[in-house]
DRENPAMAR-341143 format. One record per residue: residue number from 1; x, y, z of N, C-alpha, C in turn. Coordinates in steps of 0.2 Angstrom, whole numbers, plus 5000, padded with zeros to 4 digits. Example, Ala and Ser with C-alpha at 12.3 -4.5 7.8 and 13.67 -1.06 7.14 Angstrom:
<rec seq="1" n_X="5066" n_Y="4972" n_Z="5039" ca_X="5062" ca_Y="4978" ca_Z="5039" c_X="5066" c_Y="4984" c_Z="5039"/>
<rec seq="2" n_X="5064" n_Y="4989" n_Z="5035" ca_X="5068" ca_Y="4995" ca_Z="5036" c_X="5064" c_Y="5000" c_Z="5039"/>
//
This chain:
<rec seq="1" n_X="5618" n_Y="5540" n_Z="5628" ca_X="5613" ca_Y="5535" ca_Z="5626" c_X="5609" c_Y="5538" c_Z="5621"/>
<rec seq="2" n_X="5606" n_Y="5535" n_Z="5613" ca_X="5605" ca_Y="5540" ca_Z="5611" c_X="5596" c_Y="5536" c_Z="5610"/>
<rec seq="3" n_X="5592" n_Y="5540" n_Z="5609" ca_X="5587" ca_Y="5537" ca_Z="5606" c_X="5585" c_Y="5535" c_Z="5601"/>
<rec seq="4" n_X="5580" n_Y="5529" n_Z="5600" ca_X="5577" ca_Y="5528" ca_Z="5592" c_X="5572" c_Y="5533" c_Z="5589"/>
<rec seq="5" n_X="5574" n_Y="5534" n_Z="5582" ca_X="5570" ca_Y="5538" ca_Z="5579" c_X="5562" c_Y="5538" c_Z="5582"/>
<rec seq="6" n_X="5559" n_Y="5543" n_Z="5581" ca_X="5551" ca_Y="5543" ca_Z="5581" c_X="5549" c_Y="5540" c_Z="5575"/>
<rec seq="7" n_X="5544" n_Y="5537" n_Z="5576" ca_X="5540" ca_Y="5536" ca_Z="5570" c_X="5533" c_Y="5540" c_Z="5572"/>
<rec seq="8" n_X="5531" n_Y="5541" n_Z="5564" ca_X="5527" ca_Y="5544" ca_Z="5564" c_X="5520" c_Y="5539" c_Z="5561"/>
<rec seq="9" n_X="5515" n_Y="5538" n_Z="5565" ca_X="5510" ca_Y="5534" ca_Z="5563" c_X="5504" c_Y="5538" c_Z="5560"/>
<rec seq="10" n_X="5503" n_Y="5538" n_Z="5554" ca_X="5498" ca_Y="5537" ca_Z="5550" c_X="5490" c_Y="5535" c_Z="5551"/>
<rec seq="11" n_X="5486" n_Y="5537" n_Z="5550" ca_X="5478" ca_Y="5536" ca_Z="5551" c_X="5477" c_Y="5531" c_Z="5543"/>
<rec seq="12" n_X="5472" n_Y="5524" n_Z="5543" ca_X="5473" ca_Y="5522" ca_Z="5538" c_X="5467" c_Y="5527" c_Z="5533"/>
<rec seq="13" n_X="5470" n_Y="5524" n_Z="5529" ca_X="5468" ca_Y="5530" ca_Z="5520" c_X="5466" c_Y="5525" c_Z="5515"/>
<rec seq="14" n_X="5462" n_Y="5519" n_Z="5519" ca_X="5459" ca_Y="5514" ca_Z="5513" c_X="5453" c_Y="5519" c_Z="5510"/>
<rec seq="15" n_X="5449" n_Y="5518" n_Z="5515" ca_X="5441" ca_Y="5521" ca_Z="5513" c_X="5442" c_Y="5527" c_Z="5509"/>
<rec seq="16" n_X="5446" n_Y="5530" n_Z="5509" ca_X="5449" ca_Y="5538" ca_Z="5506" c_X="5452" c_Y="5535" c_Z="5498"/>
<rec seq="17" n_X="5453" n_Y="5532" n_Z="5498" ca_X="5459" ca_Y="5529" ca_Z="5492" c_X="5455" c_Y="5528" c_Z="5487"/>
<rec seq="18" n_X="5448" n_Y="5522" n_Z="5489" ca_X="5445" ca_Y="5519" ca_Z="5488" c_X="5440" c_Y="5523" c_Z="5483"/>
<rec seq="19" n_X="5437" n_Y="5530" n_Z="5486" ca_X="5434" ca_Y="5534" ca_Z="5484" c_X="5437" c_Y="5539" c_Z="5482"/>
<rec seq="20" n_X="5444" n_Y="5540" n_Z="5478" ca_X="5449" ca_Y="5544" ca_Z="5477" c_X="5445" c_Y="5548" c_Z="5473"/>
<rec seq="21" n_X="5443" n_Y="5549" n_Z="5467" ca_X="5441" ca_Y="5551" ca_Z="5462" c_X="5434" c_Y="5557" c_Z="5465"/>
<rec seq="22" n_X="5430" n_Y="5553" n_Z="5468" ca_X="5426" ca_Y="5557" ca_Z="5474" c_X="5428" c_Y="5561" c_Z="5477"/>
<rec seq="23" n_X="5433" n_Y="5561" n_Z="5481" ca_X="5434" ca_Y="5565" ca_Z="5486" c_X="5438" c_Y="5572" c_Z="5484"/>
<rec seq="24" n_X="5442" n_Y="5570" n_Z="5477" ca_X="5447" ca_Y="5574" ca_Z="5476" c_X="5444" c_Y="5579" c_Z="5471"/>
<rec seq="25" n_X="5435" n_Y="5578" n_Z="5468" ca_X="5430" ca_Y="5580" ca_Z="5468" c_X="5429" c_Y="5585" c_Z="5471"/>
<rec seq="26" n_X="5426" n_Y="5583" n_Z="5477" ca_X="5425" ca_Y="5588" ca_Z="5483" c_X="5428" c_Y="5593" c_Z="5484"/>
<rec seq="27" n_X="5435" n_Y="5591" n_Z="5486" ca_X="5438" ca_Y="5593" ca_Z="5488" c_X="5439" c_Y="5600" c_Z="5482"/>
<rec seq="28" n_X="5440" n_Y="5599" n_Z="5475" ca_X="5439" ca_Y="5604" ca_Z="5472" c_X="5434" c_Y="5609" c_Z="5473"/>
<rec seq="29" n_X="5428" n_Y="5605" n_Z="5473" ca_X="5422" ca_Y="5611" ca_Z="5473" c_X="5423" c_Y="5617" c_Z="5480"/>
<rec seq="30" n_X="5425" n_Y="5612" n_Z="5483" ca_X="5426" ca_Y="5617" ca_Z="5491" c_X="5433" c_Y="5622" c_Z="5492"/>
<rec seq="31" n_X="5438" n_Y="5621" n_Z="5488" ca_X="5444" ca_Y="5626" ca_Z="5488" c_X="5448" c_Y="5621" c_Z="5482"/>
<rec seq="32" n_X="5446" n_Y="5627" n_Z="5474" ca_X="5447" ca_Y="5628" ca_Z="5470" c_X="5454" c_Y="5627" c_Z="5469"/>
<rec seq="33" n_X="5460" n_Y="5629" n_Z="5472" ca_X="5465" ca_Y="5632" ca_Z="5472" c_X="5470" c_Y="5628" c_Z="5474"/>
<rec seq="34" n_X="5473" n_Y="5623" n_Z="5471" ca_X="5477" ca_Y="5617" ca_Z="5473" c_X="5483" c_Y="5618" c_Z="5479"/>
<rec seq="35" n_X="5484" n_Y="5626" n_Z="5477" ca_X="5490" ca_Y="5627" ca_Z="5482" c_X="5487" c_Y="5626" c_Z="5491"/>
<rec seq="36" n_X="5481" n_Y="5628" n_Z="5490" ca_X="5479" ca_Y="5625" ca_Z="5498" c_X="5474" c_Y="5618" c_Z="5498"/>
<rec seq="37" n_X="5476" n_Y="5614" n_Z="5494" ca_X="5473" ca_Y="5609" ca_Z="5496" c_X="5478" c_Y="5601" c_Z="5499"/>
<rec seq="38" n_X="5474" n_Y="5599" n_Z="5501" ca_X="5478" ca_Y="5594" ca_Z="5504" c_X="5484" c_Y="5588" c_Z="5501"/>
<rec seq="39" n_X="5488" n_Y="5586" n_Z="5504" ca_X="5492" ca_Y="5583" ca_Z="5500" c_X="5490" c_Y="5574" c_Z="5504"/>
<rec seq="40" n_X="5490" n_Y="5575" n_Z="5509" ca_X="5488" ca_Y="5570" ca_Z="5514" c_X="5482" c_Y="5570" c_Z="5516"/>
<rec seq="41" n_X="5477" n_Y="5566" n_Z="5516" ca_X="5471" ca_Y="5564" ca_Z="5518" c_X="5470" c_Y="5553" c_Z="5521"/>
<rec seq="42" n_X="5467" n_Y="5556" n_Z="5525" ca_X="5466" ca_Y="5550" ca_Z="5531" c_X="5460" c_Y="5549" c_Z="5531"/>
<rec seq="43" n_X="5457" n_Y="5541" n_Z="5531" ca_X="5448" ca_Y="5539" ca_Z="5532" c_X="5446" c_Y="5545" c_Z="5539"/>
<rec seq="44" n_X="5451" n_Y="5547" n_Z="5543" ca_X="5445" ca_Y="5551" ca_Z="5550" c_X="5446" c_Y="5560" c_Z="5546"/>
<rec seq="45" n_X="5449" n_Y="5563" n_Z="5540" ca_X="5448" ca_Y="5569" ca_Z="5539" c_X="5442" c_Y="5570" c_Z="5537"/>
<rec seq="46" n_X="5438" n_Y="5576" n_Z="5538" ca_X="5432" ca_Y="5578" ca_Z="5535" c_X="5436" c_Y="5583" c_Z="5532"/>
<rec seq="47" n_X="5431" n_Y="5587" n_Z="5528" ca_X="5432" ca_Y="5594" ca_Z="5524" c_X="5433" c_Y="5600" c_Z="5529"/>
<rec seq="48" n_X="5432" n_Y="5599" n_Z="5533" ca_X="5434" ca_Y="5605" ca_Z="5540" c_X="5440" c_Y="5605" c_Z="5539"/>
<rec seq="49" n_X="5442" n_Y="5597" n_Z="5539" ca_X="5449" ca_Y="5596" ca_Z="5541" c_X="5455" c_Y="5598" c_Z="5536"/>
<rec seq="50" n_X="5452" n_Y="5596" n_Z="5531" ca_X="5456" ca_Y="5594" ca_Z="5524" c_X="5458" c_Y="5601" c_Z="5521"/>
<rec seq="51" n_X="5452" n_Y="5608" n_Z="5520" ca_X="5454" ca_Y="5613" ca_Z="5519" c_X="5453" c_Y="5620" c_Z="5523"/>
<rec seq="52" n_X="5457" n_Y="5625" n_Z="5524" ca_X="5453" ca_Y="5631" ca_Z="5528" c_X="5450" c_Y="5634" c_Z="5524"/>
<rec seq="53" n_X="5447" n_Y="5632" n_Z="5518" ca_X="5439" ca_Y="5638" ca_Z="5518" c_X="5433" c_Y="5639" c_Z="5522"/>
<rec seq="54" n_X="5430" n_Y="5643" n_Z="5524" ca_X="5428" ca_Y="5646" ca_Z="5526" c_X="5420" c_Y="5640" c_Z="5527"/>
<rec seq="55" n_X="5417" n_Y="5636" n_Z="5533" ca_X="5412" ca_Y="5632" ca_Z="5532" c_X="5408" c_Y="5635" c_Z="5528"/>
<rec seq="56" n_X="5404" n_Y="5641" n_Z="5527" ca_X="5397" ca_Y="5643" ca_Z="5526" c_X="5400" c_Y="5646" c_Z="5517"/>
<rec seq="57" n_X="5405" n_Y="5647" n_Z="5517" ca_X="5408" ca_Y="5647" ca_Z="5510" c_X="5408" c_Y="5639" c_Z="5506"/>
<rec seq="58" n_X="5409" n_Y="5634" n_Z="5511" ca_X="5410" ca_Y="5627" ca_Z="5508" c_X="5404" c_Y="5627" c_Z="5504"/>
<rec seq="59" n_X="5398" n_Y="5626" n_Z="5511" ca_X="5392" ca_Y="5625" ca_Z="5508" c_X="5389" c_Y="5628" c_Z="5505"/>
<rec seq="60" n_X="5389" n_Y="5635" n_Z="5503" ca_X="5390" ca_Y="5638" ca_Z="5498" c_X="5392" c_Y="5637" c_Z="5490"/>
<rec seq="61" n_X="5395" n_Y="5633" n_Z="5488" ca_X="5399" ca_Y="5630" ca_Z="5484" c_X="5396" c_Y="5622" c_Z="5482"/>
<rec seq="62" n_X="5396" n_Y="5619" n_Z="5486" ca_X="5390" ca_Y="5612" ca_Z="5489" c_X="5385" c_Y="5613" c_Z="5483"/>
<rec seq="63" n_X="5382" n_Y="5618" n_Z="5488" ca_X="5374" ca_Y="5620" ca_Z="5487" c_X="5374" c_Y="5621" c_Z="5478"/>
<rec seq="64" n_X="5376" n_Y="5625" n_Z="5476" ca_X="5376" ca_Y="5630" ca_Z="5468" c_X="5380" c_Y="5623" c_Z="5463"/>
<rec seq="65" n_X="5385" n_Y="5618" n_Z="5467" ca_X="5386" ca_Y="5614" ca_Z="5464" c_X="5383" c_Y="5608" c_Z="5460"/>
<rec seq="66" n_X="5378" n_Y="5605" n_Z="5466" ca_X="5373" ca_Y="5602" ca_Z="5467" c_X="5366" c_Y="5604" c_Z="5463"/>
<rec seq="67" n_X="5365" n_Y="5608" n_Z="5464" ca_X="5360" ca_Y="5614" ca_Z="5462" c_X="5354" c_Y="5614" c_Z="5467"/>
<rec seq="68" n_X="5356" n_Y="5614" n_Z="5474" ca_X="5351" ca_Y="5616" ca_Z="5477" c_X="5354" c_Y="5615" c_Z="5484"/>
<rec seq="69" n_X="5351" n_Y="5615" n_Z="5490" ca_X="5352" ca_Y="5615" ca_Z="5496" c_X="5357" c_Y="5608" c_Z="5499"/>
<rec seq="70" n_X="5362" n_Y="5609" n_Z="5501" ca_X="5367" ca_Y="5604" ca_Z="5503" c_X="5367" c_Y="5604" c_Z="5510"/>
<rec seq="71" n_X="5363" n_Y="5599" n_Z="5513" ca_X="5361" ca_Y="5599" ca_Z="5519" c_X="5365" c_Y="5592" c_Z="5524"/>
<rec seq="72" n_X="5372" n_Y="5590" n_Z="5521" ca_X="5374" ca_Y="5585" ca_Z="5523" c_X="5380" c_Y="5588" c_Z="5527"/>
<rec seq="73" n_X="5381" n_Y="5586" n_Z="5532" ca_X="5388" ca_Y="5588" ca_Z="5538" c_X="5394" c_Y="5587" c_Z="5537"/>
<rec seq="74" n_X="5398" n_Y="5594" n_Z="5535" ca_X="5404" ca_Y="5593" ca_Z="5532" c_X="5408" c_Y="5590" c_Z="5540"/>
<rec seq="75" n_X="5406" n_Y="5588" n_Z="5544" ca_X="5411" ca_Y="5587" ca_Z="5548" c_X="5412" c_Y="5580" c_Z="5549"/>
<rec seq="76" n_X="5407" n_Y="5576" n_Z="5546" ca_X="5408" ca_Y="5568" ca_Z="5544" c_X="5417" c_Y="5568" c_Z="5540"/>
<rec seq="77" n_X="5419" n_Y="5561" n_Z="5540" ca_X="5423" ca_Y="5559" ca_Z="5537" c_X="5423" c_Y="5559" c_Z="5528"/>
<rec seq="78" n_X="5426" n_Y="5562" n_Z="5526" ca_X="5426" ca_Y="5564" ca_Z="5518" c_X="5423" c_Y="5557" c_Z="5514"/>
<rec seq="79" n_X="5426" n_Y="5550" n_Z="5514" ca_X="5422" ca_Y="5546" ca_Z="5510" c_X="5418" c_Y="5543" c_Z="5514"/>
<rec seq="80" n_X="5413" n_Y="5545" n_Z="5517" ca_X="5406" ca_Y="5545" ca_Z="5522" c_X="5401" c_Y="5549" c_Z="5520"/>
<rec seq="81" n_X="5404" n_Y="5555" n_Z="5518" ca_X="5400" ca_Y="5561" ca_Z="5514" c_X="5400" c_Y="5559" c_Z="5509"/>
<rec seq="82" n_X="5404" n_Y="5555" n_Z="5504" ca_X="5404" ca_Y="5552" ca_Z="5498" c_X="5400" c_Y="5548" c_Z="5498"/>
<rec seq="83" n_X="5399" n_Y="5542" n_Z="5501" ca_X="5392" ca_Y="5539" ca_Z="5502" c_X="5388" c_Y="5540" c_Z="5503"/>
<rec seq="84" n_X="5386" n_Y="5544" n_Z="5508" ca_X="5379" ca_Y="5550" ca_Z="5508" c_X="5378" c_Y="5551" c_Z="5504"/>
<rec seq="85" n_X="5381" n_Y="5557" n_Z="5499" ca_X="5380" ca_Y="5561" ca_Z="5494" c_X="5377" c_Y="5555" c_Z="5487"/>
<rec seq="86" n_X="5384" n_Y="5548" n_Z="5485" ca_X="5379" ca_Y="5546" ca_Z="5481" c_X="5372" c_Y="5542" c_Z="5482"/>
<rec seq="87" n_X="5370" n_Y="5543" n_Z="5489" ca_X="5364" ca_Y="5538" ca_Z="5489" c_X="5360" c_Y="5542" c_Z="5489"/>
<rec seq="88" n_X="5362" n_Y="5549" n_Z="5488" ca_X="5355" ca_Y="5554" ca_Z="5490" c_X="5355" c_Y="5555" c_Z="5480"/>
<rec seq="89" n_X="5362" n_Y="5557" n_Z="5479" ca_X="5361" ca_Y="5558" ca_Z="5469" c_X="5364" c_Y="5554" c_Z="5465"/>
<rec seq="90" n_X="5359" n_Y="5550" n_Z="5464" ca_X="5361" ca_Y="5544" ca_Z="5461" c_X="5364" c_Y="5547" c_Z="5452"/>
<rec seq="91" n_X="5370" n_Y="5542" n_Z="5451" ca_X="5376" ca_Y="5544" ca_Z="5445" c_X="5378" c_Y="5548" c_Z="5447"/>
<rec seq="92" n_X="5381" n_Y="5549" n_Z="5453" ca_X="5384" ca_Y="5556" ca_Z="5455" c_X="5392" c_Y="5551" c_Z="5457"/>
<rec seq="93" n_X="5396" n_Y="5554" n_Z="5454" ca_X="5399" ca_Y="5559" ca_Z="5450" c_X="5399" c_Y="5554" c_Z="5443"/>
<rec seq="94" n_X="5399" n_Y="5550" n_Z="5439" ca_X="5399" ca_Y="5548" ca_Z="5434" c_X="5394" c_Y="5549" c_Z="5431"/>
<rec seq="95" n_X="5389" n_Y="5550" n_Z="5430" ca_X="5383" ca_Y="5555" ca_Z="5426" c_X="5382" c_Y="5561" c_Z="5425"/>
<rec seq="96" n_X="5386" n_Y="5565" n_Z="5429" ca_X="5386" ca_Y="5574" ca_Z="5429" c_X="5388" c_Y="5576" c_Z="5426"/>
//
């Protein structure tokens, strides 16, 4: 007898999609290097998730970004940080 294939289920990727431009943003600031960046991203990934730099390196990067102290929790969901972020800097990213 044989078995049905596995499927593999997905996390949805609206909220992530939605703020596409944003996150893939981020996602640069924090690991520069495409070859380690993600190719898949899900509404529950955070930046923890998404790259292995080093947290204190992330924020690091954030901060000098930003140009000053980045004090918001990379371990929130990536387009969750994106709305944080634009409500703390307003025209951010379209004004920069």
């Amino acid at each position: 007898m044989t078995r049905p294939p596995r499927r593999i289920e997905i996390a949805d990727e609206t909220e992530t999609k939605q703020r596409a431009r944003e996150v893939q943003l981020l996602i640069n600031i924090v690991e520069p290097d495409p070859e380690f960046q993600p190719f898949l991203l899900t509404d529950e990934a955070s930046l923890l998730d998404a790259v292995g730099t080093d947290p204190d390196q992330m924020l690091h990067r954030l901060a000098l970004y930003f140009g000053g102290d980045f004090s918001f929790s990379l371990r929130r969901p990536i387009w969750k940080l994106v709305d944080e972020i634009k409500a703390v800097y307003q025209g951010w990213p379209a004004e920069w």
